[in-house]
N, C-alpha and C positions, 0 to 999 in steps of 0.2 A: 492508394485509398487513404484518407484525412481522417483521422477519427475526429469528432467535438469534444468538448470539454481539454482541450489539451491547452497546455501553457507554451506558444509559442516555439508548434513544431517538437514542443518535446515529446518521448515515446511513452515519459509517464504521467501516472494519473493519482489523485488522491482520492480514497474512497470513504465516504461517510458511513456511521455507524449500519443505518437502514440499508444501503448498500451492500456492504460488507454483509448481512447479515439475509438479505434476497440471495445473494451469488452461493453463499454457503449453502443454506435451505434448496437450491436449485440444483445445484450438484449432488447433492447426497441424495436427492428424488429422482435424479436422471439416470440415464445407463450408460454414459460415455464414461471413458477412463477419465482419469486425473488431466494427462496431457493433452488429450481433444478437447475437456471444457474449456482447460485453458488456452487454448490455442484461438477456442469459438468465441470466449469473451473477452481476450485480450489483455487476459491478464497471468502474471508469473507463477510457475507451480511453486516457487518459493513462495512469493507470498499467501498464495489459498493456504499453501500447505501452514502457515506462521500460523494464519486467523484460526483453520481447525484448530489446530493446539492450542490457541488464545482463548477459544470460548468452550472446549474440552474442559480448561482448567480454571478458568473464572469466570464462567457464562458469557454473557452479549457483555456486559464490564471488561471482558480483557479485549473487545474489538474498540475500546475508546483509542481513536486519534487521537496524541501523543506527541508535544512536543519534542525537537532533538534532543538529548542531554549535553549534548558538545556547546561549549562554550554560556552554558546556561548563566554566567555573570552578565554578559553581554558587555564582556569587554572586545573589544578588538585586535589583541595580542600587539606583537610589534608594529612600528609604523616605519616606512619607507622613508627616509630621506634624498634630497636630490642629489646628494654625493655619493649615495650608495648604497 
């Protein structure tokens, strides 16, 4: 089965604020466990379990998508040579 919205076969997906903020409100109104919602909408109990605690502790503001902090220079570390 294909899910849409996927990046080229990948298994993950990125979820926008309004998103992220239906799936919460959906689950906490449903009677499935933790592991059945997630399982039904395809997504990690890590991360539901992240966004609970995100908007627990700073409202629908802690579910803002968020760049990496890795490399935030936007350097590109060493470079490769053909020697080596």
């Amino acid at each position: 089965m294909r899910r849409s919205g996927l990046r080229g076969g990948d298994s993950s997906r990125r979820y926008g604020v309004p998103e992220r903020i239906a799936l919460l409100d959906e689950f906490e109104q449903g009677n499935e466990t933790f592991d059945q919602f997630c399982a039904r909408k395809w997504v990690s109990t890590a991360t539901l379990c992240k966004w609970r605690k995100a908007r627990r502790a700073h409202g629908e503001a802690g579910l803002v998508v968020r760049e990496p902090k890795r490399n935030a220079s936007g350097k590109t570390g060493r470079t490769r040579t053909a020697d080596g």
